[in-house]
Structures are given as C-alpha cells and as structure tokens.
C-alpha positions in Angstrom: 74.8 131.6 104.6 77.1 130.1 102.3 75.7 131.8 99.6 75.6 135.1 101.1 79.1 134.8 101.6 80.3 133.6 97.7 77.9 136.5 96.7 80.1 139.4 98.7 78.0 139.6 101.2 79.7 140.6 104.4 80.0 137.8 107.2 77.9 139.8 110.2 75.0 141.1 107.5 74.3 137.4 105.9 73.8 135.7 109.5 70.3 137.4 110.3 69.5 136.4 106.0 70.3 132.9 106.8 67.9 132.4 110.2 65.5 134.6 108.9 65.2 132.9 105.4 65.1 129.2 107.6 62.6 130.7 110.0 60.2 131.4 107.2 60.8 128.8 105.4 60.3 125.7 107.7 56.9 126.3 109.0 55.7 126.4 105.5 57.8 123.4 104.6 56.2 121.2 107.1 52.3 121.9 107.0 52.5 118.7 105.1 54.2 116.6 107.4 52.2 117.8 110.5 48.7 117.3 108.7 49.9 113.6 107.6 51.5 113.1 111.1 54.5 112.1 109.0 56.9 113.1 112.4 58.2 111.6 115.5 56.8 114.3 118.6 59.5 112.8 120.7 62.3 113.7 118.7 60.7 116.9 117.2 60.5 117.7 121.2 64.4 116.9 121.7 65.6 118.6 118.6 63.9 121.9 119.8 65.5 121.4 123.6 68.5 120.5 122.3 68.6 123.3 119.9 67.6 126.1 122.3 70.6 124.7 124.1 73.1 125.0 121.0 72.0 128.5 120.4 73.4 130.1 123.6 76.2 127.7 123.7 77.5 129.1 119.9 76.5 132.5 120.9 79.1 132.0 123.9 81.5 130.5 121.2 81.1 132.3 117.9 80.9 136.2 119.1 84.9 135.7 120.0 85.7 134.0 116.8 87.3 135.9 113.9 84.8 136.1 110.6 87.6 134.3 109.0 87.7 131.4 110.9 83.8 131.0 111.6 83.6 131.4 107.3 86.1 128.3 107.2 83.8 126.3 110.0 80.7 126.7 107.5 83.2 125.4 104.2 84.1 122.8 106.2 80.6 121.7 107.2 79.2 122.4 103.9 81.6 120.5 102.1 81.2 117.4 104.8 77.4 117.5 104.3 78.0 117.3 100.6 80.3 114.6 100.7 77.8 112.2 103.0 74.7 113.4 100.8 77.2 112.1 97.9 78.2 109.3 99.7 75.3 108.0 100.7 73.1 108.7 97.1 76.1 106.2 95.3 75.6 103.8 98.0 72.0 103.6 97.2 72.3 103.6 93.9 74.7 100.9 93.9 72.3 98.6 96.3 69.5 99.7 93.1 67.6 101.7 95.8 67.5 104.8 94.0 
C-alpha cells in the first residue's frame, strides 16, 4: 500500500491493490512450507481467528478516519517494521549469526 501511495495512487483505490496482491501472493508463497510441514497448525489456526477478528474491528475504526491520518498510521508502521528488521539484522550480525 505504501507503494501505491508514493506512486500517486489515490488512498481508497490502492487498498483493494494491496489485499488483492497479498491474497494472491501468500498461497503461492507457502506451497513450500505446507508440503515440508515447515508451520505450527496451532498458531496458523490463531493467526487466522485472530485475524478475522482484526478485520471487522479496523473496518469499524478506519472507515471514520481521514485518508490523511490512516496514510501517517501506515508511515509510521512501516518505518517501525524497518527499524526492528534493522535492528535486529545488526544484532545478528554482531553475535556473527548472519
């Protein structure tokens, strides 16, 4: 979505890009991982509850939020997930992990 948004695309068009491109992508990225039972079915099982239950509750939440305040939520996160992917690649690089 992120990219949509730094490419001009406007905020309410790049939303249905961003879960369709991860809804196509994800079962082709993990016909590996479920033919080398390389996953927990536990947590797979929770992360699907929990995520059916995160949908309606930002549904409730972002559809009365101004565009410009839900595009500064997904800087914000972005630049967070950066930071700990950052973070944490120094830290194992400095432990001679990586």
């Amino acid at each position: 979505m992120a990219t949509c948004l730094l490419l001009g695309v406007d905020g309410t068009a790049c939303f249905p890009v961003f879960m369709g491109s991860c809804a196509c992508l994800m079962p082709a990225c993990s016909i590996e991982f479920i033919k080398t039972h390389r996953y927990d079915v536990p947590h797979t099982i929770g992360n699907a509850l929990g995520g059916c239950i995160g949908v309606f509750i930002a549904w409730k939440l972002i559809t009365n939020l101004p565009m410009f305040w839900l595009i500064n939520l997904i800087c914000v996160v972005l630049l967070w997930t950066a930071y700990t992917l950052i973070h944490a690649a120094n830290k194992d690089k400095k432990a001679g992990i990586a």
